[in-house]
C-alpha positions in Angstrom: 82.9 68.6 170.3 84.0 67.9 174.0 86.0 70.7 174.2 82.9 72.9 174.7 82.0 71.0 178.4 84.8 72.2 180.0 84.7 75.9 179.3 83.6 76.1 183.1 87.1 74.5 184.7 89.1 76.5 181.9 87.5 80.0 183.0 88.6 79.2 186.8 92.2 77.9 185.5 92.2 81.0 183.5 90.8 83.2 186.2 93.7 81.8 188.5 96.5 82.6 186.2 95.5 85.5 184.2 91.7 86.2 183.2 88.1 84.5 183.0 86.8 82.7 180.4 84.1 80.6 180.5 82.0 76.6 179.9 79.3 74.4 178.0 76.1 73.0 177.6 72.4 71.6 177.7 68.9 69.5 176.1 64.8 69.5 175.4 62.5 68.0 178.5 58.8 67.3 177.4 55.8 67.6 179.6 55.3 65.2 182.4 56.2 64.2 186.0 59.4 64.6 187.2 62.2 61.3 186.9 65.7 60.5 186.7 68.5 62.5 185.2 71.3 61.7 182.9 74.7 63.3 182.9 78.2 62.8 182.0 81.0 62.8 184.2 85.4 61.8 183.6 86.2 58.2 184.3 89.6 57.4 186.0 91.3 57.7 182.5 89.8 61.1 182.1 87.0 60.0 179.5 84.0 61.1 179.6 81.5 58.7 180.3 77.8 58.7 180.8 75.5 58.6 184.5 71.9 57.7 185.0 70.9 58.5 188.9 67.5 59.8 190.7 67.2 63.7 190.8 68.9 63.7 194.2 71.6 61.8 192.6 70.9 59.0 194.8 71.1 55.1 192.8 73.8 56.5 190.2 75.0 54.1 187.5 77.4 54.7 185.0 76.1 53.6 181.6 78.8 53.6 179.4 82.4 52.8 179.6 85.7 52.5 177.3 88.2 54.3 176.2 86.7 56.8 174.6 84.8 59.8 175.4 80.8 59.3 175.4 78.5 62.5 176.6 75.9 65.1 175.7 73.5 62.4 176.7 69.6 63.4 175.5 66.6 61.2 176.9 63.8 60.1 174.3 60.2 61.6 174.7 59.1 58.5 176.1 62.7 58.0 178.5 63.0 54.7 176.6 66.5 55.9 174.8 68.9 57.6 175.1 70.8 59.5 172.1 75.0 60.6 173.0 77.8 61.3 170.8 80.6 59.7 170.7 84.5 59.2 169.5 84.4 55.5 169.9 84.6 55.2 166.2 87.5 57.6 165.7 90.0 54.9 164.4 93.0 57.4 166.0 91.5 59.5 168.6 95.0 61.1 169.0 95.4 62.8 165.3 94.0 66.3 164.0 91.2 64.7 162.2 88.1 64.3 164.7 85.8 62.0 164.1 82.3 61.4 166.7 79.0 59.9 165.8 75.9 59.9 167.3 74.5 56.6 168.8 71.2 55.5 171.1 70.9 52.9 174.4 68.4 51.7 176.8 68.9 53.9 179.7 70.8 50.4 181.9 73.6 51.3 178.8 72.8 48.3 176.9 71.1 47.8 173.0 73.8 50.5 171.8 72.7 51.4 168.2 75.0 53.6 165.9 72.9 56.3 164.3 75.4 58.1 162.0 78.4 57.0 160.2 80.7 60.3 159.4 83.7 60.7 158.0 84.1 64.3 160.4 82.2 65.2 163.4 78.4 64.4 164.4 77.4 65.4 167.8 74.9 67.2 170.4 71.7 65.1 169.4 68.2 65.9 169.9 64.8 64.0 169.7 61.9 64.7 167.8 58.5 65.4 170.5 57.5 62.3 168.2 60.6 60.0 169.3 60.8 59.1 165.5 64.0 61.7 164.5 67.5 62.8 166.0 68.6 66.5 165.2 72.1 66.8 165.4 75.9 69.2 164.1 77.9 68.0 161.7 80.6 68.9 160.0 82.4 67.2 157.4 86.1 66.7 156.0 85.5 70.1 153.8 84.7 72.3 156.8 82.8 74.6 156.5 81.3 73.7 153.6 79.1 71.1 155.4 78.6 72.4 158.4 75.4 72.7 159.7 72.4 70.9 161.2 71.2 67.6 160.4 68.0 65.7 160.7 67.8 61.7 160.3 65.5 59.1 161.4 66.0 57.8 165.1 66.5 54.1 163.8 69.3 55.1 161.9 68.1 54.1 158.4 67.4 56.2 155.6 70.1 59.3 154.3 70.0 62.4 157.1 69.0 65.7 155.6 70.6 69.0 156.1 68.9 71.7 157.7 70.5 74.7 158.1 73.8 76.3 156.6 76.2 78.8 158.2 75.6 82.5 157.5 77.6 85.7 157.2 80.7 85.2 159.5 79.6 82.1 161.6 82.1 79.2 161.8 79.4 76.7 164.2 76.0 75.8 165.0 74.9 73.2 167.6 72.7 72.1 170.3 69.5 72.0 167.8 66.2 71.1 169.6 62.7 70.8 168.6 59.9 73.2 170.5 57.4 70.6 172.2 55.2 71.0 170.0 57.8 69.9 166.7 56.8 73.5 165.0 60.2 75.1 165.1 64.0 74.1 165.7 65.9 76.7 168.1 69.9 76.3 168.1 73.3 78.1 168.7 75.0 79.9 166.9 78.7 81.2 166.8 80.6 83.8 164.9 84.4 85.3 165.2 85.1 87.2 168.8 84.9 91.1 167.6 88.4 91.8 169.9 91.7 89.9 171.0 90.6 90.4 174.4 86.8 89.0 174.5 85.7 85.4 173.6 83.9 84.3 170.5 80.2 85.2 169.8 77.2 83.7 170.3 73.1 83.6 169.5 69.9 81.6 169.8 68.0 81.4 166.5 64.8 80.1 166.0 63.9 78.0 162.8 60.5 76.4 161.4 60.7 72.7 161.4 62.4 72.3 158.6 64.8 75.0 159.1 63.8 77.7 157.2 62.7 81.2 158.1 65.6 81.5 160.5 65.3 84.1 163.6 68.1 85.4 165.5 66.0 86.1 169.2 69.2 86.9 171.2 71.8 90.0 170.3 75.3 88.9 169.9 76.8 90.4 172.6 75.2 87.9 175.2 76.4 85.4 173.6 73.8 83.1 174.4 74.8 79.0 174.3 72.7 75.9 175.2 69.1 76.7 175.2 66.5 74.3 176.1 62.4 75.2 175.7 60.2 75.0 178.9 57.4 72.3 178.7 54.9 74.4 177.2 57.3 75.9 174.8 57.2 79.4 175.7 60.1 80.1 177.2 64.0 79.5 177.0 66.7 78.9 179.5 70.1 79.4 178.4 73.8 80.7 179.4 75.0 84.2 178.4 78.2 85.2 178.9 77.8 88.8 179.5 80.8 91.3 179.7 80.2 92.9 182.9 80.8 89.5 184.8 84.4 89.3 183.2 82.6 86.9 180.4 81.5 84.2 182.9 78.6 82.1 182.5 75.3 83.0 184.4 72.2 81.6 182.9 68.3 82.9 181.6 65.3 83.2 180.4 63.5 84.5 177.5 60.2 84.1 175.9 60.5 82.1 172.4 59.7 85.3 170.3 63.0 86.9 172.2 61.3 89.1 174.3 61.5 89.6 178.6 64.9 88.6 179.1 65.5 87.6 182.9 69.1 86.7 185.0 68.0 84.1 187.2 71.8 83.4 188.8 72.6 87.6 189.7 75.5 86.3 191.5 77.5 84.6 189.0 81.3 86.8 188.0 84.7 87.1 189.8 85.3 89.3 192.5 88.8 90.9 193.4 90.3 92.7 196.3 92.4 95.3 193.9 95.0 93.1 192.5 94.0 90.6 194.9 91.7 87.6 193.5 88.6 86.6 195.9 85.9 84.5 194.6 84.5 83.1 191.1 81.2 81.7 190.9 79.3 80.2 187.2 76.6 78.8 186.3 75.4 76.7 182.9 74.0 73.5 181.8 70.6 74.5 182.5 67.8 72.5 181.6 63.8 72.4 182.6 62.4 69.9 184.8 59.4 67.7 182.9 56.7 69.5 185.2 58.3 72.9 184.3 58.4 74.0 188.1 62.3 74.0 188.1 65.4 74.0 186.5 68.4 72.0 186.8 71.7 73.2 185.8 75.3 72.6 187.0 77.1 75.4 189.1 80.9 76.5 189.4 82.6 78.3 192.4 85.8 79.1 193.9 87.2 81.0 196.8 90.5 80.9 198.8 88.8 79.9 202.1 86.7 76.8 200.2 88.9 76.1 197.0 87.2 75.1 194.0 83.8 73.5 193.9 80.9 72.3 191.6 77.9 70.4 191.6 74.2 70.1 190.3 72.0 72.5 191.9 68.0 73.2 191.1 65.9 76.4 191.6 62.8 77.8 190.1 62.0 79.6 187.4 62.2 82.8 188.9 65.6 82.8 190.5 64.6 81.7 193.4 64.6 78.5 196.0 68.0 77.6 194.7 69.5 74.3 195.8 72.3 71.6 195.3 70.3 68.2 194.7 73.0 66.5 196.8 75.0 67.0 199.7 78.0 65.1 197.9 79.3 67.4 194.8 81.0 66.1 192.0 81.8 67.2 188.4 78.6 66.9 186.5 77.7 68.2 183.5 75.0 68.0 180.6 72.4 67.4 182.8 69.3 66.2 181.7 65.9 65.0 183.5 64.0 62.7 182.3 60.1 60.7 182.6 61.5 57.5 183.3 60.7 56.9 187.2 63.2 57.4 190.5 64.7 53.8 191.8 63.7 53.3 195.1 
């Protein structure tokens, strides 16, 4: 669902008029040397549309075009595809019925192959470490009833099997991703805000393979969103949305077993001068570099002396050494880096 990538712009609107809220989203890296990135970003028409660039966003080239919305790109294993959703084959993109399937390209945007063919909503795919499946959310015409992850081949043929169903009081899961090693499955998953005045729940849980044995390794009340594994597979990076920062997006780490939680980005919240409004600052997207020695992840800010601004930005895993990738900020989001070697 698009709506999800621009929690980020709604929490500053809403901070501006009223209160916080909060943003989006994120994918699995594999071990190996640092590459180029994929992202999506609006077109003129205010579709989203899909970027391939260097990691200093230098040689940018926008992959897909149209009139509909294409994004929550995810690279391949072996950076030779690259899996998206999209609404392209939503015969009236304009009614209450939403209809998005998940398709792969060559990273120049050409060799588009339709992967599923839904009646409802398929989105926020994820390889296999093997390259040969797609993991993906989908949700029928009889929601909730078929909501739930999915697994199908990466060529598209043969029937996609279901994976996981929704449990107690959830209403969504998404952003499924295999561990490097294709053991276990680790997704989000949402469930009913507890109070008029906070914003839904959220948690990472940790599946075998083939989805059983689920493991909830985050509480509900950081509602956690959009984890992706380190290379090695022992550690998570993620967005919580805690409520002493007014619900605004910050992002983490935690070992897969759900142990030694860390805030990498302390200074993410609002700030006010009494009544007075001052600054806002979030960050989310995040995603591992191949080589495991950073993470990327898009970042939100405004003030009254600098207005509003956002942009990629890298640091380490421990918080520290944070940096924009590019001197030029622009509205990036669903970041992620890749194998496939910088243009020069």
């Amino acid at each position: 669902m698009f709506r999800h990538t621009r929690r980020a712009v709604a929490a500053l609107l809403l901070t501006l008029v009223a209160v916080c809220a909060s943003s989006g989203p994120v994918a699995a890296n594999f071990p190996g040397r640092n590459g180029q990135i994929v992202f999506q970003r609006f077109d003129a028409n205010g579709n989203w549309q899909i970027w391939v660039a260097n990691p200093d966003l230098t040689h940018q080239r926008q992959i897909t075009t149209g009139t509909g919305s294409n994004g929550f790109p995810a690279w391949s294993p072996d950076a030779s595809r690259i899996a998206f959703q999209s609404n392209r084959t939503d015969p009236d993109p304009n009614d209450d019925v939403e209809i998005q399937d998940i398709f792969t390209m060559r990273p120049d945007g050409s060799d588009v192959r339709q992967i599923t063919d839904s009646t409802g909503d398929s989105e926020k795919p994820g390889w296999s470490p093997d390259g040969r499946w797609l993991l993906y959310a989908a949700s029928g015409s009889d929601y909730p009833g078929t909501m739930g992850i999915y697994l199908t081949r990466s060529n598209g043929s043969g029937a996609a099997r279901r994976l996981t169903r929704l449990t107690g009081t959830s209403f969504w899961q998404e952003l499924a991703r295999f561990s490097p090693d294709g053991r276990s499955i680790e997704y989000t998953e949402y469930r009913p805000a507890p109070t008029d005045t906070e914003p839904e729940e959220s948690a990472l849980i940790i599946t075998r393979a083939d989805g059983s044995h689920p493991r909830q390794i985050t509480p509900w009340a950081l509602r956690a969103v959009d984890a992706d594994w380190s290379p090695d597979g022992h550690r998570l990076v993620f967005a919580s949305r805690l409520a002493s920062r007014d619900f605004i997006q910050s992002i983490m780490v935690i070992d897969a077993d759900g142990d030694h939680p860390r805030d990498l980005t302390s200074g993410d919240g609002s700030t006010f001068d009494g009544d007075q409004f001052v600054r806002y600052q979030e960050s989310f997207n995040s995603v591992w570099s191949p080589d495991g020695k950073r993470i990327l992840f898009v970042r939100a800010s405004y003030t009254d002396a600098d207005g509003f601004d956002v942009g990629l930005m890298t640091m380490r895993p421990d918080g520290s050494h944070l940096a924009f990738v590019s001197n030029v900020h622009a509205e990036e989001h669903q970041p992620e880096w890749s194998t496939l070697p910088p243009v020069h």
